[in-house]
C-alpha positions in Angstrom: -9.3 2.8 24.0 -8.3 4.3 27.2 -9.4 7.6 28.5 -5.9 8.1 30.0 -3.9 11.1 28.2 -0.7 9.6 26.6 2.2 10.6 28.5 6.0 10.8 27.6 6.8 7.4 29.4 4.4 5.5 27.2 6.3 2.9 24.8 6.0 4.0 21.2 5.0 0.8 19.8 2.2 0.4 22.5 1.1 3.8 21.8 0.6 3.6 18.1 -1.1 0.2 18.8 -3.7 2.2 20.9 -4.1 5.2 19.2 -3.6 4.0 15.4 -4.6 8.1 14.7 -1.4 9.0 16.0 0.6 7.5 13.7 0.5 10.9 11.1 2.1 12.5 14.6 4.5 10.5 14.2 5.4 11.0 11.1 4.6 14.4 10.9 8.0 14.9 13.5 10.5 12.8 11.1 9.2 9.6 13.9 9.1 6.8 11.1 9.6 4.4 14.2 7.5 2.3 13.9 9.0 -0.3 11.7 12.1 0.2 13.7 14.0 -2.3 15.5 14.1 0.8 18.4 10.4 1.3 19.1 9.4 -1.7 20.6 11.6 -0.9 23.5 12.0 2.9 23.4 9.1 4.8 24.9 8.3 8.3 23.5 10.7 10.9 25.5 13.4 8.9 24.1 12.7 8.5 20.5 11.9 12.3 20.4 15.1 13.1 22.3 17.0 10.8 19.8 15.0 12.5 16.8 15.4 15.7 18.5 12.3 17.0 18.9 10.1 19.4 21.4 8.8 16.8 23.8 6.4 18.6 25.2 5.2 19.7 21.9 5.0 16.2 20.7 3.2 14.9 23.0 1.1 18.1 23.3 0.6 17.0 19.4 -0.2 13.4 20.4 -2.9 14.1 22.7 -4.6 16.5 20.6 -5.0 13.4 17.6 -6.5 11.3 20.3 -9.0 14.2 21.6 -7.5 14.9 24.9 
């Protein structure tokens, strides 16, 4: 685990991978992406824009699951 903060430019597949507790984030903002073809090239500011959601709110949201 890294002590790094996720950040918005952070692939969504990689994140998930490191920070399995995020995954409820994800789905808690309509994100199901991880079984889609999209996230394992899309990084996070673009499946939120896509999904239209808050980004700084999600990844406010994501940060807080991983204690940061």
């Amino acid at each position: 685990m890294s002590d790094k903060p996720i950040t918005k430019d952070m692939g969504i597949i990689e994140t998930v991978q490191q920070y399995p507790e995020t995954l409820s984030v994800f789905q808690k903002y309509g994100l199901g992406c991880i079984g889609c073809a999209a996230a394992r090239f899309e990084n996070i500011e673009a499946g939120a824009k896509v999904h239209g959601v808050d980004i700084n709110k999600f990844i406010d949201d994501l940060n807080a699951a991983i204690g940061k």
